[in-house]
Structure formats: C-alpha cells, structure tokens
N, C-alpha and C positions, 0 to 999 in steps of 0.2 A: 329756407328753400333747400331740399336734399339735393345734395350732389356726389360722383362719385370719384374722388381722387386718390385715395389706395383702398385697394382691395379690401382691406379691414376695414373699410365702411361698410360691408356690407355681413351679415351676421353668417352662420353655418346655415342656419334657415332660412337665412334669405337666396343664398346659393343652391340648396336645393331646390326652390321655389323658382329660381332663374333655370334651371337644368330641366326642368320640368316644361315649363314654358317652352322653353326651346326646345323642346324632345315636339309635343305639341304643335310648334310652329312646322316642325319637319314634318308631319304628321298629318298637319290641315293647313297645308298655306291659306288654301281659300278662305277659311275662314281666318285671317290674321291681314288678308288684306287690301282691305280699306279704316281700320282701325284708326289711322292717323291722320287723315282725311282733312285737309286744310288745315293741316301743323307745318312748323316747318323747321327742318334743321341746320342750326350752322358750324361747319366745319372752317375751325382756323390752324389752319396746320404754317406754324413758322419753323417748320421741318419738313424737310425731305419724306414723305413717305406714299408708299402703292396702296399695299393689303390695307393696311387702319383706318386711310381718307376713302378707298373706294369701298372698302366693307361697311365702314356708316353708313355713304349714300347708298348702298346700294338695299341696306337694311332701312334704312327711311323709305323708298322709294319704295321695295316689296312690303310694306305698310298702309301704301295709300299717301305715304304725307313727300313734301317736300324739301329742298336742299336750298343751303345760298350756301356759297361760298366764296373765300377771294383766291384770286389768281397766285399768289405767292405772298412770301412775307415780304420781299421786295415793294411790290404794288400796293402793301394796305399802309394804313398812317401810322403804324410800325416804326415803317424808314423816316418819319418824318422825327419820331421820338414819343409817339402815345406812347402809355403806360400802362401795362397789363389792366389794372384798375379801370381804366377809362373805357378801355378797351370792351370788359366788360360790360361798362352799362349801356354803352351805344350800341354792341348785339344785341343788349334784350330787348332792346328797342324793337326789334327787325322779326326776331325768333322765337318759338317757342323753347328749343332746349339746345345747346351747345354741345361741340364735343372739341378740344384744343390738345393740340403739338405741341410743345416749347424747347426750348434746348437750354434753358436754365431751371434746376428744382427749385420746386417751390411757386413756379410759375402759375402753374393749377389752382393753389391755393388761395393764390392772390385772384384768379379771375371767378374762384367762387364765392369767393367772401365779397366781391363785388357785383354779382350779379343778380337778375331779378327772375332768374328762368335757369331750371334744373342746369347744371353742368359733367361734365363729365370728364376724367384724364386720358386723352391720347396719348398720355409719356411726356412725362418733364424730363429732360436729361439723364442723368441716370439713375433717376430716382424709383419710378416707378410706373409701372402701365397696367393698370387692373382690368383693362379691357382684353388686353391679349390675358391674362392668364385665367377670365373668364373662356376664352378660346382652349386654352391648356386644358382645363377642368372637364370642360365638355366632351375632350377630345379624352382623356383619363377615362373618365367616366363609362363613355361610349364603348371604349376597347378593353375596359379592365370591369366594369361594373361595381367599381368601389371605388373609394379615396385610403380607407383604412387599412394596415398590414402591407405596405409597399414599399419596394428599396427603390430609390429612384438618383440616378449620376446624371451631374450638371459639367457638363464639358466645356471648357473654352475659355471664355470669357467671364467670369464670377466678379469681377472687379468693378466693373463700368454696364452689365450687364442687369436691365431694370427691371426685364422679363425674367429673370432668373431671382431677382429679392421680389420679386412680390410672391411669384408662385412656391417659394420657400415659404414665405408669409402666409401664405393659405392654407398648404400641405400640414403646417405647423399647428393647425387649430383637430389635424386629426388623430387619429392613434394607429399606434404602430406604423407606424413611419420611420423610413432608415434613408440618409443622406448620405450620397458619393459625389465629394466636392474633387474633382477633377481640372486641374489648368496647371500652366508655368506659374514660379513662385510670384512674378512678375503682374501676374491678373487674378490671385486668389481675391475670395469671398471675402469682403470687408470685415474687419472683426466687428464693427458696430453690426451687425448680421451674424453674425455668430456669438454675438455675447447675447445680446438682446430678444434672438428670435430661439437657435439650439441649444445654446445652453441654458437660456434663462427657461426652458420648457422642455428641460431632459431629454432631447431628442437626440440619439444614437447620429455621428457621423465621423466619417474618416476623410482626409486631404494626401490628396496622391496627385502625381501628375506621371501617371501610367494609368491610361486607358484601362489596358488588357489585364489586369493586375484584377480589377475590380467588376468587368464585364459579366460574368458568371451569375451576379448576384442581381445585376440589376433587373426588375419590371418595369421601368421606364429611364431611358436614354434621353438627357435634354438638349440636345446640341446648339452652342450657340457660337455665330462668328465674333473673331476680335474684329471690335469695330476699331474703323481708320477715325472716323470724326471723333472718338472722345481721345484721340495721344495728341498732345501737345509736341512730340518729335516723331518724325517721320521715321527715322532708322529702328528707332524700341518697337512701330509698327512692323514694318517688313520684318525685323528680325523673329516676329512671335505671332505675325498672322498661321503662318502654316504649322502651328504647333501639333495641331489634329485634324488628321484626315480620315475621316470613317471610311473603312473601303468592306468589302466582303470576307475579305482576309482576318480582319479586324473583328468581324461578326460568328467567328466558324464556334467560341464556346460561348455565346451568348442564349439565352431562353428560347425555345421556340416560342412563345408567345410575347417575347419582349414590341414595348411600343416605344417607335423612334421619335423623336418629334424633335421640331427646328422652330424656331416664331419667325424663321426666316428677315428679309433677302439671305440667300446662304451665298458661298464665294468658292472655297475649295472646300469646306470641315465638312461635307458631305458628296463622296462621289457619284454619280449620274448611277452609276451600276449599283446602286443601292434605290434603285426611285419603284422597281419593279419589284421588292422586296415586301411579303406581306406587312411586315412588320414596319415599313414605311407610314410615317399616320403624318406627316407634316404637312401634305396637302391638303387632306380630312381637316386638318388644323383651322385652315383657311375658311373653308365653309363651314366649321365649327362656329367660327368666330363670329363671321354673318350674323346666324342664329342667335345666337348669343348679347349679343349687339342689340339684334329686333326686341329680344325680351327686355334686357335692361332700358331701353327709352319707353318702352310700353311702360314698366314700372313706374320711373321717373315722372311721367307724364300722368298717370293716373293718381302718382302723391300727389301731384301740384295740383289735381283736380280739373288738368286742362284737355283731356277725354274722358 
C-alpha cells in the first residue's frame, strides 16, 4: 500500500505531477469537488497542531469526502498504551486513508507498515514532514517559477527542525542550488544532513550564524522558530529562542524579489511589520499547503484504486 512518510517517496515527477494538480485545483475547485465523495479521512495527531490537522480536513472536505478524528492523544487508547502498530490496523478499519502526528521518529513508519489504507506523515518529531514542504514547493514554485539555480538561507532552528531537512531533501534532487545554513552554534544543521544529503551531492553551502552577512544572496529566506518542545532544558531555550529576529531593518540589502517563508506558528523570528511586505509568502504558504494536501490524497487514493 503507498504511503507517504519522507518526501523522497515521492520521485521529481511525481512532484511535478502534485504542482500541477494543485495549480488545477486552484484553478477548477468545482471540478475537484465531489471527487472523494464517501471516503473518509483520519487524522491522529498525538501533537499539538493548527495549520497540518485543519488543512487535511479542510482539504478532505473541499473534496467531497469526509473526516474522523479523535479528540487528542489524551482521549485515544494511546493513554491506555496501544501501539503505533495496532493503532494502525483499527483505523483502517474506520478509514479510507490516514494522515498522523507523532512526537517520536520513526512513528510514521511503524503506522505504515501496519496499515491497510494509504498513509501519510504529519511530522514525527524531528524527523520529517513531507506534507509541509509539499506546501514550501508549491509556494517556491508559485513565486519563483523554478526549483533550479536558487540560493536559499535556513534561519533558526536547523537542529530539531523537520521542515527544514526534508525541504533540503528535496531542493537537493535539483540543480544549481546554493544553501545558507544560518543558526547559533547550539541549533546547527545535523551533520548526518550535511554528510548524507550536501555533501554527499555536491551541493554548495556555507554555516554562518549572521543573518545580514549572507542576506544579499539569498532568493529564498526560510525562517524557522526554535521550538520550546524539542529542549530537554528550559534555560538553553530562553537563552536562543530570540537568536533571530527578522525586522525591516534586517531586509534593507536583501533582493527585491526575495520569497520569505515560515511553516509557521512563528513567535518573535518574524516581526508583524514584515506581514505587509510583498516579499512575505508565509501565509500563501498556508493555503499552498491546502492545495497540496488535496492533490497528494487524490493521488494516494486513486493508487489504492479506491476512486
């Protein structure tokens, strides 16, 4: 059964073939929906999240098909001690195709090797989220009209940050690509990420933790906050939450056509006085994502043969 748990499931053709669809979806909702029409989707998010849980259902729904969901990981038999594994085969009971949360890697993988209906990764920990950087892609796409010949700075968080290795992961299947890894020494880019993905594929990239240093060059700005949930000490967070704070100041030698983008909730690493900024794409982001969303379960749903 295909499912999709890092981005590298899915091939360069197949991404284009998703960009596409979704360019279409935007294009013709009306005809995209009633397509799902007595499907149904389940979301299990054993995380916290807005945009990921309410852009599936809301991408199921502007489909035609349906949602279950449960109330939190609190409330499912989770807290009693199921097992990812099990967990899986009692939703396909229920569902046509899943999409899950978890806050341990590897979680994903365990619920698709057990399940009997397409799956999909919302983000295991800090592994990876192929759905958001199906969102990134779109939103690239959209405002640059290429993936190829782009310099693109990852700010913030490079460490713990899942949105930021998968969309390395992707960017990394194209050409000419140049990388500005940007953070405190404290939240740099894993070397297993930089052995394995830049240098094992020659890909040009420099480690700074100065912004302004490297701003000039970039076409794509990726801002990301240091998250609180993945430090095991409170104090290493406050100390390197506010490491970067995008302000306008911040932006004065940057490209007139540079694209900012955030996979958001953001906290301070992007000030309010930057949201009216054309170069702001982080909302776009969000209903990128939508889109993007609709196409990949259309896909999913039409392998399994069950539209």
């Amino acid at each position: 059964m295909r499912s999709v748990i890092d981005i590298l499931d899915l091939s360069v053709e197949e991404l284009d073939q998703l960009i596409k669809t979704a360019t279409d979806i935007i294009d013709n909702p009306a005809k995209y929906a009633h397509v799902c029409a007595g499907k149904k989707l389940a979301t299990l998010f054993f995380e916290p999240s807005t945009r990921t849980r309410m852009s599936f259902e809301a991408a199921m729904y502007e489909l035609g098909g349906n949602v279950i969901s449960m109330a939190s990981a609190a409330s499912s038999s989770a807290s009693k001690g199921e097992s990812v594994a099990d967990t899986a085969k009692v939703i396909s009971c229920y569902a046509d195709i899943i999409a899950m949360r978890h806050p341990k890697e590897g979680a994903a993988y365990v619920l698709a090797h057990n399940a009997t209906v397409p799956t999909i990764n919302a983000g295991d920990g800090g592994h990876c989220h192929p759905t958001q950087t199906l969102a990134d892609l779109l939103t690239i796409h959209r405002e640059k009209g290429r993936f190829n010949n782009l310099t693109v700075g990852f700010c913030g968080d490079l460490k713990f940050g899942r949105t930021v290795h998968s969309l390395i992961n992707a960017l990394s299947r194209y050409e000419g690509i140049n990388i500005a890894l940007i953070s405190p020494d404290e939240l740099k880019l894993p070397s297993y990420v930089k052995k394995d993905v830049l240098q094992k594929k020659d890909i040009p990239y420099v480690q700074t933790t100065n912004l302004e240093e490297v701003m000039p060059a970039l076409d794509i700005l990726y801002m990301t906050r240091v998250q609180r949930e993945r430090f095991f000490n409170e104090e290493d967070y406050l100390r390197l939450k506010d490491s970067y704070i995008l302000t306008p100041e911040k932006l004065k030698n940057a490209k007139e056509d540079l694209a900012i983008l955030h996979p958001l909730p953001r906290v301070n690493e992007i000030s309010v006085a930057i949201d009216d900024d054309p170069r702001a794409c982080y909302f776009k982001q969000v209903l990128n994502g939508k889109y993007m969303r609709m196409a990949l379960i259309l896909k999913l749903l039409k392998e399994a043969g069950t539209i």
